[in-house]
C-alpha positions in Angstrom: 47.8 -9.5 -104.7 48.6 -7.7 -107.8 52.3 -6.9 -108.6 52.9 -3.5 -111.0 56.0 -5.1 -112.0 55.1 -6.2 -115.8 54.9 -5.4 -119.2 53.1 -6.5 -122.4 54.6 -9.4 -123.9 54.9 -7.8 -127.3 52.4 -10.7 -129.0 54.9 -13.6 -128.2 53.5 -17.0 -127.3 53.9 -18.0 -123.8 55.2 -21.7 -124.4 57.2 -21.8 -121.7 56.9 -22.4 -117.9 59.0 -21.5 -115.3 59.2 -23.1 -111.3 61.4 -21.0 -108.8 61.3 -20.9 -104.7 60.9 -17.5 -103.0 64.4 -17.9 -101.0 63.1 -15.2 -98.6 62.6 -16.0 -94.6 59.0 -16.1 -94.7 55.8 -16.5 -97.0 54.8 -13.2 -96.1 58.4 -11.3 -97.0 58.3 -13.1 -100.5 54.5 -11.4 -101.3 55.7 -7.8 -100.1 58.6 -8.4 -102.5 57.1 -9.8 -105.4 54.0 -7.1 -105.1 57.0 -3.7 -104.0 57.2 -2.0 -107.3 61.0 -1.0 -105.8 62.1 -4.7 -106.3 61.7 -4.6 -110.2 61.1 -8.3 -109.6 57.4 -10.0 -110.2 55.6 -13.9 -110.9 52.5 -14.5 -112.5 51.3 -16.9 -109.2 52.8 -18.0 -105.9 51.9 -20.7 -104.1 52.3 -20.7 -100.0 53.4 -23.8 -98.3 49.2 -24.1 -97.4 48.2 -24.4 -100.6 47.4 -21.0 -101.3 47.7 -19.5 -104.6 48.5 -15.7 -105.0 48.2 -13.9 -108.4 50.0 -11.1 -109.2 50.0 -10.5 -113.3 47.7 -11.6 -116.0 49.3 -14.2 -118.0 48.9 -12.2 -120.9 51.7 -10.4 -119.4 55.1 -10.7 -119.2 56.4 -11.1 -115.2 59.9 -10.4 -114.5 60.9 -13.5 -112.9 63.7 -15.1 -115.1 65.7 -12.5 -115.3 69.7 -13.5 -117.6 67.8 -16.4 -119.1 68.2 -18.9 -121.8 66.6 -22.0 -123.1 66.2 -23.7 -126.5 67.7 -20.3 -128.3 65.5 -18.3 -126.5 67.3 -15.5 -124.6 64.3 -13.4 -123.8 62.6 -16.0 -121.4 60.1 -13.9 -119.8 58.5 -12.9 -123.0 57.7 -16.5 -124.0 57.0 -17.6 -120.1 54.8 -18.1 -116.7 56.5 -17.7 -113.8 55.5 -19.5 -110.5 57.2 -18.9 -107.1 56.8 -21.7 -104.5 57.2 -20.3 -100.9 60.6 -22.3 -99.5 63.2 -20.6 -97.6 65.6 -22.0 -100.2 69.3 -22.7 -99.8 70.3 -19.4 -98.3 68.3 -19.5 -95.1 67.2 -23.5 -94.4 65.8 -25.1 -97.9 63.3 -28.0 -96.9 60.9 -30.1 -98.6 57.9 -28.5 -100.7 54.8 -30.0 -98.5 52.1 -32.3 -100.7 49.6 -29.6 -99.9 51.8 -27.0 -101.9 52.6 -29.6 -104.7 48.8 -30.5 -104.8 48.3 -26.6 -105.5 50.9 -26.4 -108.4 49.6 -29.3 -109.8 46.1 -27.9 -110.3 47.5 -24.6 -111.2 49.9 -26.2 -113.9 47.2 -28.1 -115.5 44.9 -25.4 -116.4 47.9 -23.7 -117.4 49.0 -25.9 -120.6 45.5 -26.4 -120.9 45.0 -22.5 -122.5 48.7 -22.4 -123.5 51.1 -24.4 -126.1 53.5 -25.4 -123.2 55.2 -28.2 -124.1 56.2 -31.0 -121.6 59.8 -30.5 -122.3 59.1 -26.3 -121.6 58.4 -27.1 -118.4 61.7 -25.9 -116.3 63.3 -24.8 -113.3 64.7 -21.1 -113.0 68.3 -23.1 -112.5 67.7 -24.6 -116.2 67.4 -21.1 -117.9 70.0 -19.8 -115.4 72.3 -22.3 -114.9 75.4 -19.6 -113.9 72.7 -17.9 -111.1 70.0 -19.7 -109.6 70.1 -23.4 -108.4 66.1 -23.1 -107.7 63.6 -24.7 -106.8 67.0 -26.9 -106.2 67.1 -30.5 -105.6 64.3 -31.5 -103.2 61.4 -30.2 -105.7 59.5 -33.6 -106.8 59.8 -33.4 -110.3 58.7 -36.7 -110.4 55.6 -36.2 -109.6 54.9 -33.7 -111.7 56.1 -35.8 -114.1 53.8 -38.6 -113.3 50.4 -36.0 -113.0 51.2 -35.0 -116.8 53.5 -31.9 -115.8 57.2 -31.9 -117.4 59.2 -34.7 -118.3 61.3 -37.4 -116.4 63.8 -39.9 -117.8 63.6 -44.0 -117.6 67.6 -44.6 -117.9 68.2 -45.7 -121.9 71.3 -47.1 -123.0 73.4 -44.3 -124.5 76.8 -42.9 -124.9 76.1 -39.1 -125.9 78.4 -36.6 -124.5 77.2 -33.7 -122.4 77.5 -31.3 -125.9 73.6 -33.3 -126.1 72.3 -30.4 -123.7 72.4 -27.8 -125.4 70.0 -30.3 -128.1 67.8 -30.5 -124.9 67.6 -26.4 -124.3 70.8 -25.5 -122.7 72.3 -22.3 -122.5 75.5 -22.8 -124.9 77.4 -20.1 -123.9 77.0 -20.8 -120.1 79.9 -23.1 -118.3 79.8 -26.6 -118.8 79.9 -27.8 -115.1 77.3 -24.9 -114.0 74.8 -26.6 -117.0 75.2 -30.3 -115.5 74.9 -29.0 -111.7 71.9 -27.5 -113.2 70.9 -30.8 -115.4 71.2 -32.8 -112.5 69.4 -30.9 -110.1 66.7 -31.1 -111.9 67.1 -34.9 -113.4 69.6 -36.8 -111.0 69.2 -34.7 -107.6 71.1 -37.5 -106.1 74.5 -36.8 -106.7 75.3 -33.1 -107.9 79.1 -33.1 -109.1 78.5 -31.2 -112.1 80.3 -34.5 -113.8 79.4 -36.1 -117.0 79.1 -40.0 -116.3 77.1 -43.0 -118.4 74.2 -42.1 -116.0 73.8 -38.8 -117.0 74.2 -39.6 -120.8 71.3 -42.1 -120.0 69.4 -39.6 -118.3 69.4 -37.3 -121.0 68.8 -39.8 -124.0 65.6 -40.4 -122.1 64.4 -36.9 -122.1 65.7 -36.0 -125.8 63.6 -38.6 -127.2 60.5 -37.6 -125.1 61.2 -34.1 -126.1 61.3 -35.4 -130.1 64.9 -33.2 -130.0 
């Protein structure tokens, strides 16, 4: 299912990948959006809650999925990234888990993605870390874990550490953005247990963790 939202990416590397959820009622509304050339909106793959994957634009392409973005002084996100959508209702009309069938998918598809791209583990993100002030997807029931665990992103083992929450924008943040939108976002993605958008000692261990797997 091609989409004829995209452009050329200018010769920028793509070291940069992206996770978002549809948010749309159904698997079938979310294709007819991402391929309407009306929506201005577009992903280089979705994956259904079956498994299935769905290409829409070579990856030598830029996809206009992140739209306002930021991460790691990079303001221009979709020029440097891949954009995948996983089929989930998402927050607005009943958010649920991602099946292990749809995770199995992304899995395979991620791997063979850092395999013929630079994509660093720490450049693996969620649409609310490069738009902390607009999205809050794939939100808090995505398994980042286990991504983690297949080679896919990073996840923290607690360290001892008293940083202050000025340490995320060392880890990518958007600097300009607000600080409690940037630690909802943080610990959506890292600490999906409790979302207060408060800096605590977990937290600061949290992110210790991931600055020295990142090498930042």
């Amino acid at each position: 299912m091609p989409s004829p939202n995209h452009d050329a990416r200018g010769g920028v590397p793509i070291d940069m990948l992206v996770l978002h959820y549809t948010g749309m009622t159904s698997g079938t509304a979310a294709l007819h959006r991402l391929c309407d050339p009306e929506a201005k909106v577009s992903a280089h793959y979705t994956i259904d809650e079956d498994g299935t994957v769905y290409a829409h634009v070579p990856e030598d392409r830029r996809a206009w999925h992140a739209g306002v973005s930021h991460w790691a002084g990079v303001s221009n996100v979709n020029a440097r990234a891949i954009g995948i959508e996983l089929v989930n209702p998402g927050h607005e009309y009943g958010y649920r888990a991602f099946p292990d069938t749809q995770i199995a998918s992304l899995i395979g598809l991620c791997h063979g993605l850092v395999l013929r791209h630079p994509i660093a583990t720490s450049q693996v993100l969620a649409h609310s870390d490069v738009a902390p002030t607009r999205k809050q997807d794939p939100g808090e029931l995505f398994p980042w874990q286990r991504l983690a665990q297949a080679g896919i992103g990073l996840w923290p083992q607690a360290i001892a550490s008293d940083i202050g929450p000025e340490a995320l924008i060392r880890y990518g943040y958007d600097p300009q953005a607000p600080l409690d939108k940037v630690l909802t976002a943080f610990q959506r993605h890292f600490r999906p247990a409790k979302l207060d958008g408060q800096w605590d000692s977990e937290c600061a261990r949290l992110l210790a963790s991931l600055l020295r797997q990142a090498g930042v």
